[in-house]
py3Dmol code that shows the C-alpha trace and the ligand (Angstrom):
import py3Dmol

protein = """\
ATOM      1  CA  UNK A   1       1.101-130.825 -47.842  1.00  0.00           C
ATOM      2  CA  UNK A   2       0.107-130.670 -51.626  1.00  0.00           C
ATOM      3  CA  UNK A   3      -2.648-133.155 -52.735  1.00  0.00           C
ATOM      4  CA  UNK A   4      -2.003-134.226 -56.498  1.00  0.00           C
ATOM      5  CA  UNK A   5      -4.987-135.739 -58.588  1.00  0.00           C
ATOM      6  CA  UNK A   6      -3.720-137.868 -61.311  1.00  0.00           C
ATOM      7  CA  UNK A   7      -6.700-138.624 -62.767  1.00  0.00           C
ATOM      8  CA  UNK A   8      -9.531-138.790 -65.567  1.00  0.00           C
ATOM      9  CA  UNK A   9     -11.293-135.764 -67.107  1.00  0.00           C
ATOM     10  CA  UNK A  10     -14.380-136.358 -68.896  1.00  0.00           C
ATOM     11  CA  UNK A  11     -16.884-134.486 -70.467  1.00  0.00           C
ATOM     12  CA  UNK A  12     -20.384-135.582 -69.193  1.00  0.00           C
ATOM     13  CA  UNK A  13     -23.799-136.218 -71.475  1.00  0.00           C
ATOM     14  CA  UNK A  14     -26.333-136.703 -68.961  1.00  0.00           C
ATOM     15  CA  UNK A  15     -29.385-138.409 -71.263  1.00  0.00           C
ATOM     16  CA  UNK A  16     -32.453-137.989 -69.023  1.00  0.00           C
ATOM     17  CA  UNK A  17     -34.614-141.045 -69.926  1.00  0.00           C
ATOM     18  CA  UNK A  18     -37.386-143.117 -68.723  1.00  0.00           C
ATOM     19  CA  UNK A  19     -35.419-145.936 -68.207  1.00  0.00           C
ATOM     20  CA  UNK A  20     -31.657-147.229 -69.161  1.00  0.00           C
ATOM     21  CA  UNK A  21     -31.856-148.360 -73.129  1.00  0.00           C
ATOM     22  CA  UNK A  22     -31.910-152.142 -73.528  1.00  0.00           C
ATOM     23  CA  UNK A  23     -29.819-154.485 -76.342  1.00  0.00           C
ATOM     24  CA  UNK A  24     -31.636-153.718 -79.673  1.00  0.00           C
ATOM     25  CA  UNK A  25     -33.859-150.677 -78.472  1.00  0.00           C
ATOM     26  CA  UNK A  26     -33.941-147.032 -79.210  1.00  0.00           C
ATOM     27  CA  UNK A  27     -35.563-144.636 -76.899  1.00  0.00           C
ATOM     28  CA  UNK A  28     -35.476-140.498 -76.733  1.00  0.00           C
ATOM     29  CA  UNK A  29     -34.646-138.302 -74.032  1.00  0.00           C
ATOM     30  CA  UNK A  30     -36.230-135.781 -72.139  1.00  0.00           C
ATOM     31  CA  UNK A  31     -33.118-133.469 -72.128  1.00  0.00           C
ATOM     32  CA  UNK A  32     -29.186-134.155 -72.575  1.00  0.00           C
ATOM     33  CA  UNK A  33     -27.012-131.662 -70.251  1.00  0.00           C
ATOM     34  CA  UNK A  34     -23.315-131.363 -71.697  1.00  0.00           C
ATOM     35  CA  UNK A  35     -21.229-130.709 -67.978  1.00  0.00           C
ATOM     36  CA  UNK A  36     -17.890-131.727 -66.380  1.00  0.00           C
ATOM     37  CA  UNK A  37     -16.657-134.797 -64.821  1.00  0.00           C
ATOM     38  CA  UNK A  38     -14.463-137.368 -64.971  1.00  0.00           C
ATOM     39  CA  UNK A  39     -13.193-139.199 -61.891  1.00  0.00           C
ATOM     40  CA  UNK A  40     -10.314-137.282 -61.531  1.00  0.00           C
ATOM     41  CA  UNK A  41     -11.725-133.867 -62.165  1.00  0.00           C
ATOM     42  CA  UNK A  42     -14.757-134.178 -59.924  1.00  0.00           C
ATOM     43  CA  UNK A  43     -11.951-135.833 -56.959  1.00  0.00           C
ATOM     44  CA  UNK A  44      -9.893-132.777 -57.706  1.00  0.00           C
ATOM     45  CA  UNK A  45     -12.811-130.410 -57.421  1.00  0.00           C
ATOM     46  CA  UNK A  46     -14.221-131.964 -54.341  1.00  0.00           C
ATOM     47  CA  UNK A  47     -10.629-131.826 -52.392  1.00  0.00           C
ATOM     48  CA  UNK A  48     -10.116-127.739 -53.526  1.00  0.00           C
ATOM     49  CA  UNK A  49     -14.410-126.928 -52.440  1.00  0.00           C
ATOM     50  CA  UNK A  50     -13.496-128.342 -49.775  1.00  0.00           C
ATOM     51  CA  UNK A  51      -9.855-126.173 -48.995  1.00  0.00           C
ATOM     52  CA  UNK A  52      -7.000-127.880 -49.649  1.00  0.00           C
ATOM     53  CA  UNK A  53      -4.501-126.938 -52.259  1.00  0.00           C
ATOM     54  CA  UNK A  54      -4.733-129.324 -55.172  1.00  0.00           C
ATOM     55  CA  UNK A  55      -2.790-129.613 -58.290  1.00  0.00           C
ATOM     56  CA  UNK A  56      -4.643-131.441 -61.180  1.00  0.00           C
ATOM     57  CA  UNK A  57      -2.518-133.733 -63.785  1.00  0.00           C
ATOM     58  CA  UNK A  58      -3.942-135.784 -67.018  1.00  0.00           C
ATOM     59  CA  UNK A  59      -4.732-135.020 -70.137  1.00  0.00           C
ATOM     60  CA  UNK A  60      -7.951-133.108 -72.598  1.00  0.00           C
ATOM     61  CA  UNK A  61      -8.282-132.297 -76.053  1.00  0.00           C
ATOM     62  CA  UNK A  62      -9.525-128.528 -77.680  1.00  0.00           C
ATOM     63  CA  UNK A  63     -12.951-129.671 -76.911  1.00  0.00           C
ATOM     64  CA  UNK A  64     -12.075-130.004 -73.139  1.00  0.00           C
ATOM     65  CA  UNK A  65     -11.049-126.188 -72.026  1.00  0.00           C
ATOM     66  CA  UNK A  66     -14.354-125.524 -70.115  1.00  0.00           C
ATOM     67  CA  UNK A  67     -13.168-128.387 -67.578  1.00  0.00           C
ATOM     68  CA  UNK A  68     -10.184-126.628 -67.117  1.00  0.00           C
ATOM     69  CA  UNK A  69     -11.721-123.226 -66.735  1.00  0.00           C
ATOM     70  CA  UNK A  70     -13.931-124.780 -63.587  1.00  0.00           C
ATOM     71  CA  UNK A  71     -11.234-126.490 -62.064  1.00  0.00           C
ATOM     72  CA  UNK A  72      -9.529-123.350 -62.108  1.00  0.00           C
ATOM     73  CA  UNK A  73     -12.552-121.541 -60.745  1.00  0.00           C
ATOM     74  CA  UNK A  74     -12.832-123.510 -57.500  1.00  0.00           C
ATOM     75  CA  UNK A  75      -8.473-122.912 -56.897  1.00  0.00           C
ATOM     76  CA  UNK A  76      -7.315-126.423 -58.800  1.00  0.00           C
ATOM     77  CA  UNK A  77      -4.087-126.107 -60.076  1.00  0.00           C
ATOM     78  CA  UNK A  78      -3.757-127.276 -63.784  1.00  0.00           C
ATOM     79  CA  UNK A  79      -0.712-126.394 -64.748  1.00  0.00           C
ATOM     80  CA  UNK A  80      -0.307-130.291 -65.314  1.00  0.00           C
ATOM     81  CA  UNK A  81      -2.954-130.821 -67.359  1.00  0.00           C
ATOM     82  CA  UNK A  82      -1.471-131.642 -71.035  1.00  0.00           C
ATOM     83  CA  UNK A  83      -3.240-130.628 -74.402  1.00  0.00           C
ATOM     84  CA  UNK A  84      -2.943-133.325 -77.129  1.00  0.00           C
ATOM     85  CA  UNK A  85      -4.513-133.508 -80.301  1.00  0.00           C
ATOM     86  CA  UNK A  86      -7.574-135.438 -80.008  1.00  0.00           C
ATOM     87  CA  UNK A  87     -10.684-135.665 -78.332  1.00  0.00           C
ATOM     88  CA  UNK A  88     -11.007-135.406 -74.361  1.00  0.00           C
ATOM     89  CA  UNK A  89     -12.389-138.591 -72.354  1.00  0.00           C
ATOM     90  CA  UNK A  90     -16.316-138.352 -72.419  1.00  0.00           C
ATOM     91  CA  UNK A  91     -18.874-140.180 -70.574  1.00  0.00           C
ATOM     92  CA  UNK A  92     -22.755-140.789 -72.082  1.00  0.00           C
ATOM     93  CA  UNK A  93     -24.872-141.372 -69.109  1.00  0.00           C
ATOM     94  CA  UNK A  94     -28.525-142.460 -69.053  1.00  0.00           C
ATOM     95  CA  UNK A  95     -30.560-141.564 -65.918  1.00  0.00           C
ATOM     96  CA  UNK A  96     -33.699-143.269 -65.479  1.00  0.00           C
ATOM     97  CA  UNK A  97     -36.623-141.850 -63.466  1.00  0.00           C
ATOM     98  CA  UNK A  98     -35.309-143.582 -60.644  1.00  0.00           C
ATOM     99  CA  UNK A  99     -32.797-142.222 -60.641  1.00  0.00           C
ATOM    100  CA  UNK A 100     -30.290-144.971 -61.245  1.00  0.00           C
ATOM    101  CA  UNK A 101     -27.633-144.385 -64.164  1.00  0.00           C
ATOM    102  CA  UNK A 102     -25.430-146.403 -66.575  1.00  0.00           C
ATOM    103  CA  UNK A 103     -22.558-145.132 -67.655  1.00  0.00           C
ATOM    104  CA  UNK A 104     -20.537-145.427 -71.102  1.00  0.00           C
ATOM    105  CA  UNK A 105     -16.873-144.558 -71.328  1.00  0.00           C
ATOM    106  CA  UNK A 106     -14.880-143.025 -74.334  1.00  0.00           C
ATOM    107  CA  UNK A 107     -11.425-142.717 -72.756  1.00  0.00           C
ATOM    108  CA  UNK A 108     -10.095-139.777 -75.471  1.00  0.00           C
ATOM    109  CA  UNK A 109      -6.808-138.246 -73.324  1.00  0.00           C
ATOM    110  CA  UNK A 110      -6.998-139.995 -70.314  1.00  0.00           C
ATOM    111  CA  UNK A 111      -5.891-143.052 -72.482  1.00  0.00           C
ATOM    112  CA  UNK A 112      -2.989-140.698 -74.213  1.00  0.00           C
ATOM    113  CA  UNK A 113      -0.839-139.835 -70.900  1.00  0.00           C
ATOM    114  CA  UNK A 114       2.394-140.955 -71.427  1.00  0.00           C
ATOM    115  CA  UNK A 115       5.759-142.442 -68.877  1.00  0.00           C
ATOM    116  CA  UNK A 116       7.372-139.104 -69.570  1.00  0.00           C
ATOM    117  CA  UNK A 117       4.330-137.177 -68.140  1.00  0.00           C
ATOM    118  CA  UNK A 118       4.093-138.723 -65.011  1.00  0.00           C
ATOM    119  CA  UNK A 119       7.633-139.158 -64.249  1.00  0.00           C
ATOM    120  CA  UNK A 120       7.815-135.525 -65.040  1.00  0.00           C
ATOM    121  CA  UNK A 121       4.939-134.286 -62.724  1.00  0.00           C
ATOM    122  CA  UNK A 122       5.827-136.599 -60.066  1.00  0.00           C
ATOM    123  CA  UNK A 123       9.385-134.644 -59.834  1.00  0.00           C
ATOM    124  CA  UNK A 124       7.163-131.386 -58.274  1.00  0.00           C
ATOM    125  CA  UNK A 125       6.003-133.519 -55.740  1.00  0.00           C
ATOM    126  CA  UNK A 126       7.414-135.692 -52.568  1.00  0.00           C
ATOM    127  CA  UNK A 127       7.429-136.560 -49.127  1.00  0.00           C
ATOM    128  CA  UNK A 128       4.457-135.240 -46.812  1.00  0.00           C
ATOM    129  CA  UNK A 129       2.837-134.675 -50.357  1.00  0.00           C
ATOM    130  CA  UNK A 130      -0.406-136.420 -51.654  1.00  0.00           C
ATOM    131  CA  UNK A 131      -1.897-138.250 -54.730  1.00  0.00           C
ATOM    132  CA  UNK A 132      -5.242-139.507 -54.985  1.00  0.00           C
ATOM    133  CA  UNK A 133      -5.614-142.213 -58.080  1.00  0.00           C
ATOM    134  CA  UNK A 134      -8.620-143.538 -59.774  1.00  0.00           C
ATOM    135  CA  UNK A 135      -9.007-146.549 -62.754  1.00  0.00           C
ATOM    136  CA  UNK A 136     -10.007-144.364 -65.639  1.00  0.00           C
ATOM    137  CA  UNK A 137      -6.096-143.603 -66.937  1.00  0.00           C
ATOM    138  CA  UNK A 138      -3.258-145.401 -68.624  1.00  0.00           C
ATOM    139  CA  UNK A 139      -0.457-146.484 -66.209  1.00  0.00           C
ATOM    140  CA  UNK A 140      -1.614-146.246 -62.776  1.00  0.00           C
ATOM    141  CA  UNK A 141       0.767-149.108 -61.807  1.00  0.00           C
ATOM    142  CA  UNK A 142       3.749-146.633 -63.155  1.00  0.00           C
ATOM    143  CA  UNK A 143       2.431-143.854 -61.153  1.00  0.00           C
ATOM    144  CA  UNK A 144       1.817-145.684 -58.188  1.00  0.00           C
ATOM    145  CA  UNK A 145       5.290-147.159 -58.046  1.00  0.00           C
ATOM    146  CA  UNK A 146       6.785-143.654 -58.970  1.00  0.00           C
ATOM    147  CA  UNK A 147       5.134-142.019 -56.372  1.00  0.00           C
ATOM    148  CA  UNK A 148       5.896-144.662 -53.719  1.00  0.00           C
ATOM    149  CA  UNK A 149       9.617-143.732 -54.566  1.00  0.00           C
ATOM    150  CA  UNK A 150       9.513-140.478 -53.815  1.00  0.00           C
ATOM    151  CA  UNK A 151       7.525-140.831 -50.514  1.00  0.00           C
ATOM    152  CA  UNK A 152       3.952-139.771 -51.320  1.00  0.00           C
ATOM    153  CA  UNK A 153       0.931-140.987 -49.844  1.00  0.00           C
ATOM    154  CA  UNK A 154      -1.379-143.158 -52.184  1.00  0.00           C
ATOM    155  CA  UNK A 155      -4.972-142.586 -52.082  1.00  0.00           C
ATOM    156  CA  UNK A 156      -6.811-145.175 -54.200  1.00  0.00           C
ATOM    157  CA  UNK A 157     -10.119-145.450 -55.188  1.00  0.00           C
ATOM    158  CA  UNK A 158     -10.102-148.363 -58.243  1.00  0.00           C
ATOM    159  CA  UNK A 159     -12.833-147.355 -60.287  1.00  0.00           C
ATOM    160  CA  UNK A 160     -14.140-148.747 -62.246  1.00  0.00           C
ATOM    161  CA  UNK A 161     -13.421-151.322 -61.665  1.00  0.00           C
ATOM    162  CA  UNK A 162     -12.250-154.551 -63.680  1.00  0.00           C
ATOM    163  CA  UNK A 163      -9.371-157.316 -63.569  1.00  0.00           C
ATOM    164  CA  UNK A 164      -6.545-154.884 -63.961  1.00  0.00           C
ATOM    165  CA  UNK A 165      -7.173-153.722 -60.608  1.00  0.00           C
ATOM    166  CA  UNK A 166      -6.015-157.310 -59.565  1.00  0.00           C
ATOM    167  CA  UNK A 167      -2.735-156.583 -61.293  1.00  0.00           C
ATOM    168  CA  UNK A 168      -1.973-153.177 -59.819  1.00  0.00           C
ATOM    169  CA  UNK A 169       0.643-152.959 -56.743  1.00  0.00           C
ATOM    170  CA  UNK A 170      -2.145-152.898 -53.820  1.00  0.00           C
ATOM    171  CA  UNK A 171       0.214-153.180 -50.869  1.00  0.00           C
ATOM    172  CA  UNK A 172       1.627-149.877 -52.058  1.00  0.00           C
ATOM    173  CA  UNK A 173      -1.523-148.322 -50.989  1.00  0.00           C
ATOM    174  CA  UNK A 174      -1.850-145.898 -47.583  1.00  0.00           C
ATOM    175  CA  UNK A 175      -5.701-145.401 -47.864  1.00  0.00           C
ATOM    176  CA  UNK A 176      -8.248-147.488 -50.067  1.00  0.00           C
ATOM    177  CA  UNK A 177     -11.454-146.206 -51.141  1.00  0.00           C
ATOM    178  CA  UNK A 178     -13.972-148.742 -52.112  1.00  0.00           C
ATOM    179  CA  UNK A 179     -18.211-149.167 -52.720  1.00  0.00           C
ATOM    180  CA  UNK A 180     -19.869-152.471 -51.933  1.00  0.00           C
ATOM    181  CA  UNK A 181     -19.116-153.874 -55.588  1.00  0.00           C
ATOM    182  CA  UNK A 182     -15.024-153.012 -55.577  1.00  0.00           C
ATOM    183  CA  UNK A 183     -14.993-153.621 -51.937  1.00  0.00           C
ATOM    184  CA  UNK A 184     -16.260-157.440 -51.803  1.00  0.00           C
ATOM    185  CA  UNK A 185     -14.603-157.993 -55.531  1.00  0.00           C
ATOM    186  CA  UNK A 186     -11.023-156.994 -53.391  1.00  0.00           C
ATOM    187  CA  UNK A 187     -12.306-158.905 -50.758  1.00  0.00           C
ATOM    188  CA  UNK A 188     -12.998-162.223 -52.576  1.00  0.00           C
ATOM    189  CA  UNK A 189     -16.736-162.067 -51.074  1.00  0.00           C
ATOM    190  CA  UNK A 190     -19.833-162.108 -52.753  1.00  0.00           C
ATOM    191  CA  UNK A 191     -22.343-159.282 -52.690  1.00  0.00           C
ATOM    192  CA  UNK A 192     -24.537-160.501 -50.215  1.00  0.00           C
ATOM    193  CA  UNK A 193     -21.926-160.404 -47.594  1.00  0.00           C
ATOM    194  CA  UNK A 194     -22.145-158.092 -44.447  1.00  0.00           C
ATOM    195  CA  UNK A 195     -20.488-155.000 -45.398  1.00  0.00           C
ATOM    196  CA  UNK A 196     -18.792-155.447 -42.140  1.00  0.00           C
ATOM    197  CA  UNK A 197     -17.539-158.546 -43.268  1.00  0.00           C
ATOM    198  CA  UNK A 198     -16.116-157.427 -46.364  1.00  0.00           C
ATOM    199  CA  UNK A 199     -14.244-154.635 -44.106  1.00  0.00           C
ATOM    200  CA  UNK A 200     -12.535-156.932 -41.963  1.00  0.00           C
ATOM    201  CA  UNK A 201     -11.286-158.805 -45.157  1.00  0.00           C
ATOM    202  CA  UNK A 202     -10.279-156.041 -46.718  1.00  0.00           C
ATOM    203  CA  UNK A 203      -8.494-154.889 -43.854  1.00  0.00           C
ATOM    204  CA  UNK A 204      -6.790-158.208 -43.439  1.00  0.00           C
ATOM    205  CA  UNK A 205      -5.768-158.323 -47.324  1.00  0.00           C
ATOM    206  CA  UNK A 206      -4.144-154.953 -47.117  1.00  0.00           C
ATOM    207  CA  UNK A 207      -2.974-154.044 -43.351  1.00  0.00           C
ATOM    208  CA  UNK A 208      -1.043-151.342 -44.151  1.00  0.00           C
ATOM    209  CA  UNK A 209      -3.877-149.141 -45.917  1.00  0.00           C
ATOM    210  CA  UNK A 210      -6.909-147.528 -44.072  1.00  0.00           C
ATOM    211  CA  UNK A 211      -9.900-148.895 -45.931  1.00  0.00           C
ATOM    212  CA  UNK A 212     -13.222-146.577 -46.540  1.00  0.00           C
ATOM    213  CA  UNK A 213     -16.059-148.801 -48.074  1.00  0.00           C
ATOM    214  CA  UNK A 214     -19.038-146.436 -49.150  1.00  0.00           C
ATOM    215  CA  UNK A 215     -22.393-148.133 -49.140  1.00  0.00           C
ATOM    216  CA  UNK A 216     -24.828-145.938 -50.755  1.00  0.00           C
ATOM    217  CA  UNK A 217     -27.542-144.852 -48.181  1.00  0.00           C
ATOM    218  CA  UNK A 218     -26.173-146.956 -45.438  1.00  0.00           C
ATOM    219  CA  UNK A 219     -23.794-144.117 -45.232  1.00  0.00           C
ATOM    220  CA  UNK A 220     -19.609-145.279 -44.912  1.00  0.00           C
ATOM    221  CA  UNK A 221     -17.596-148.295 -43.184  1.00  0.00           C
ATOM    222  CA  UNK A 222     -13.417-147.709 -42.523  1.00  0.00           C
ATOM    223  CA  UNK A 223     -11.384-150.299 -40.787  1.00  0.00           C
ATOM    224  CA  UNK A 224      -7.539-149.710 -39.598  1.00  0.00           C
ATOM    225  CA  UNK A 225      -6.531-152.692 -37.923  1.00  0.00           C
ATOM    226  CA  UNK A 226      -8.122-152.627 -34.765  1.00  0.00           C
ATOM    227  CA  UNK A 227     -10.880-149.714 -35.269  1.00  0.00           C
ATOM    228  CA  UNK A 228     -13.994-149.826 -36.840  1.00  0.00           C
ATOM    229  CA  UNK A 229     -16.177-146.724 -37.860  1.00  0.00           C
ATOM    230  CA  UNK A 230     -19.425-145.679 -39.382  1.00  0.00           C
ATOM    231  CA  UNK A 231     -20.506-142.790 -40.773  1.00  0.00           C
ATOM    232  CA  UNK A 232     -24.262-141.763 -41.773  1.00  0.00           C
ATOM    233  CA  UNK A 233     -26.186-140.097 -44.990  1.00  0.00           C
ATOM    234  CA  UNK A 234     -27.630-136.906 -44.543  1.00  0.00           C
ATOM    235  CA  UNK A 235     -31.569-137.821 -45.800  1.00  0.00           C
ATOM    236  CA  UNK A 236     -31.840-135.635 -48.935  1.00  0.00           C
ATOM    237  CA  UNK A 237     -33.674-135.750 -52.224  1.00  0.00           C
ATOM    238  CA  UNK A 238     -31.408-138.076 -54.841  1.00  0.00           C
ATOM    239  CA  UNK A 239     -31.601-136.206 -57.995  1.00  0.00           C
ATOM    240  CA  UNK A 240     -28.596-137.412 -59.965  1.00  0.00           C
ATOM    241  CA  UNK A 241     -25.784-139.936 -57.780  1.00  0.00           C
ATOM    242  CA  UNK A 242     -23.371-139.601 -60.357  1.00  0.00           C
ATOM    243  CA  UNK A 243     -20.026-137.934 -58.736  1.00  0.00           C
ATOM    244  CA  UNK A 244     -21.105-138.822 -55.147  1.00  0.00           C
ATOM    245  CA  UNK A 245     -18.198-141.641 -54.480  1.00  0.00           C
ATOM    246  CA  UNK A 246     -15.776-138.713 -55.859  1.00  0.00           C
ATOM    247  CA  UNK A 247     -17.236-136.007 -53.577  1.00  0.00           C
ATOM    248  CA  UNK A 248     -17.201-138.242 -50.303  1.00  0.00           C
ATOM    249  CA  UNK A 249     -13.221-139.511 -51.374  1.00  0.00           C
ATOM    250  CA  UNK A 250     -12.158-135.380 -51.777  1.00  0.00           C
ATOM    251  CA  UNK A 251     -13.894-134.282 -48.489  1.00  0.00           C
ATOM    252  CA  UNK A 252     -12.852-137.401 -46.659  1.00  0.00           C
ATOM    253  CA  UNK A 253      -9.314-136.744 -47.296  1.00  0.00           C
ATOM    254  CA  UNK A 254      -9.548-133.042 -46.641  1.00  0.00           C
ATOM    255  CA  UNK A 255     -11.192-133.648 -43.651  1.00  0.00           C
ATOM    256  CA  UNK A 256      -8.462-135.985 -42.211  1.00  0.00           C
ATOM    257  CA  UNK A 257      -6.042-133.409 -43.769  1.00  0.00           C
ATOM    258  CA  UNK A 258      -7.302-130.730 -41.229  1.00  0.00           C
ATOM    259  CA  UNK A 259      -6.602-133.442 -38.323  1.00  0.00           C
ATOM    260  CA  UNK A 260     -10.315-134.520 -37.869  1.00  0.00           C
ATOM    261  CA  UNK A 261     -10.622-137.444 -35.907  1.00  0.00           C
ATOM    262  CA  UNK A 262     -11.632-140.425 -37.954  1.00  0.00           C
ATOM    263  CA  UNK A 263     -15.126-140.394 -37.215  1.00  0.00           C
ATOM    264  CA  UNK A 264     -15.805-136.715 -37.890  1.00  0.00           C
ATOM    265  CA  UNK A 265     -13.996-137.239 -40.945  1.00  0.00           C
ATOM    266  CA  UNK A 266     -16.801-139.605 -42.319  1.00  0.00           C
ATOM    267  CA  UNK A 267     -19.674-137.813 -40.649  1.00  0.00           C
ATOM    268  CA  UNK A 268     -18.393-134.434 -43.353  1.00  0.00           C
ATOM    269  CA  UNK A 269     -17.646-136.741 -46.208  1.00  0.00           C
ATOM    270  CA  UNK A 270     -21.172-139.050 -45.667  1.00  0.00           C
ATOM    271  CA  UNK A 271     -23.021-135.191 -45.607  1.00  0.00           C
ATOM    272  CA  UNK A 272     -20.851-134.157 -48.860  1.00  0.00           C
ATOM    273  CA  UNK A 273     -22.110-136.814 -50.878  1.00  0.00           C
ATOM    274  CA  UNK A 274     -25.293-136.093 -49.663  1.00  0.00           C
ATOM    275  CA  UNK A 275     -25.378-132.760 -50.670  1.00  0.00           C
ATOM    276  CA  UNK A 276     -24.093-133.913 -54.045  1.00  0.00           C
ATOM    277  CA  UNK A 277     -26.756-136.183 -55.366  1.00  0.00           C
ATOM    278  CA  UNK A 278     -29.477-133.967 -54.352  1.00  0.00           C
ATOM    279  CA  UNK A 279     -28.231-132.057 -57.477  1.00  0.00           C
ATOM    280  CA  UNK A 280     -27.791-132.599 -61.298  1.00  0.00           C
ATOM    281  CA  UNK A 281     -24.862-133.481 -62.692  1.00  0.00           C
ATOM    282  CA  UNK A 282     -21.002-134.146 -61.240  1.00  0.00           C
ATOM    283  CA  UNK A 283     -18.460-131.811 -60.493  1.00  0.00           C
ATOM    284  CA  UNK A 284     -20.645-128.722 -60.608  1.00  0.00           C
ATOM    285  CA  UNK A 285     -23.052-130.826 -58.210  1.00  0.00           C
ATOM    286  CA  UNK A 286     -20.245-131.057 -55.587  1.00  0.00           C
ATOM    287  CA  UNK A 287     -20.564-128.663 -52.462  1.00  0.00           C
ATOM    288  CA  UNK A 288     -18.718-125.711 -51.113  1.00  0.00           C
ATOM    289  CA  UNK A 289     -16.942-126.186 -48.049  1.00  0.00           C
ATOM    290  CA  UNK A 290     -19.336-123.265 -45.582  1.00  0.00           C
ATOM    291  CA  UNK A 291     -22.184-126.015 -46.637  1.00  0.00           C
ATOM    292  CA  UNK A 292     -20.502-129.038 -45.227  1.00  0.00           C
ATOM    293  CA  UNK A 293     -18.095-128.014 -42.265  1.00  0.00           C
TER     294      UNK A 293
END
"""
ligand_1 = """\
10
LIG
O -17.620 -140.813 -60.861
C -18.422 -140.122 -61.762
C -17.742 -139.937 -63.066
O -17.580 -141.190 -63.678
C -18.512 -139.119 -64.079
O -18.291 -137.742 -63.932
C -18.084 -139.691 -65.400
O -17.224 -138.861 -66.105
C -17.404 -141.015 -65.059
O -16.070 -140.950 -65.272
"""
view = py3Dmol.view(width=600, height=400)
view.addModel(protein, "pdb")
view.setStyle({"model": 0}, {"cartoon": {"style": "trace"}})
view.addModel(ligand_1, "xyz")
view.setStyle({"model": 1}, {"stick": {}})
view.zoomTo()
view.show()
């Protein structure tokens, strides 16, 4: 099996600040940390730390070579990764002393990948194969329905998320990865609803996909028609939480990849993303497999 991350790769500013800048207000930081991220990138990362064989396809300017270079360095394939022009996707992120972030979006290459790119990479890959998708590219309708063609499994995590989530062919999806806020937006709940409630929605809406629904520190809920699961948090310091939804989707998928048993499968992932934002930073923040199995 080869897992294929079409996905976003961003360079990360991390702005360390007091609190997250208001409408009409200018504050400083205490530091600004240039690292590398990017939805894609950090699920790519997280599924290779964690010892599968992953091939890595979207698309970085000049200024993006260092993600490259440590996507290569944890065994990511990125042959598929196409050079263009401009500028690579970037992300300016304020973390407050709590420890809560806001995040700002310049899509740069990830906005540039064109039919002719996917259809091409898609031609390397096929049944028994992989592909994990997020909602920071151009055409993830086109890929999905490209890669449902040639028999790959769909892996789905639609974020961010916004209305053109709505639009995008959801029944072609095998597993669904979703937090509270995507989760009860798919599920047409509010978000005070029982995350078990939202799950059994979910899992009603789309009964052909296994649905994860992360909840922050209440750990991880996935429904398949009849069975429910839970899996817990590790307790450890939060430092920075950006990258832990992409850490626990990589390690989740590995896990079940090595034939762990559902709830095993969340217990690693939950303890991934644990690990993960007890540390600064995304992909670099992401652990090594002899920490988490
Ligand atoms: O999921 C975390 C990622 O979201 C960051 O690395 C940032 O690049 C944004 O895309």
């Amino acid at each position: 099996m080869k897992a294929l991350v079409f996905g976003s790769l961003n360079i990360d500013l991390i702005f360390s600040v007091d609190h997250i800048v208001s409408p009409g207000e200018t504050i400083s930081s205490s530091s600004l940390i240039k690292s590398a991220g990017g939805k894609g990138a950090n699920q790519a990362a997280a599924l290779a730390k964690a010892g599968l064989p992953v091939y890595m396809a979207g698309k970085i300017g000049q200024d993006g070579t260092f993600l490259l270079s440590l996507l290569q360095s944890y065994g990511v394939n990125t042959d598929r990764v196409v050079r263009y022009e401009g500028a690579t996707g970037q992300a300016l992120i304020q973390l407050d002393k709590n420890r809560q972030n806001a995040i700002l979006l310049f899509s740069g290459g990830n906005a540039q990948i064109t039919i002719e790119e996917i259809l091409r990479t898609l031609e390397e890959f096929g049944r028994g194969d992989l592909i994990v998708l997020q909602n920071e590219i151009v055409h993830v309708q086109k890929i999905m329905e490209a890669a449902k063609n040639r028999g790959l499994t769909i892996c789905l995590n639609p974020s961010p998320y916004d209305q053109k989530i709505e639009t995008l062919p959801l029944d072609l999806v095998n597993i669904l990865f979703v937090n509270e806020i995507e989760g009860a937006a798919l599920a047409g709940k509010g978000a005070e609803t029982p995350l078990p409630q939202v799950l059994d929605r979910l899992v009603t809406r789309f009964p052909g996909a296994e649905i994860i629904l992360t909840a922050g520190k209440d750990g991880a809920y996935y429904g398949f028609k009849d069975i429910r699961e839970k899996g817990a948090i590790v307790d450890m310091p939060v430092v920075d939480t950006t990258g832990a939804g992409d850490t626990f989707t990589g390690y989740f998928i590995a896990a079940r990849s090595r034939n762990m048993p559902i709830d095993r499968a969340l217990a690693i992932a939950c303890k991934a993303a644990s690990y993960a934002v007890s540390r600064m930073g995304a992909m670099e923040a992401i652990p090594l497999a002899a920490e988490i199995f």
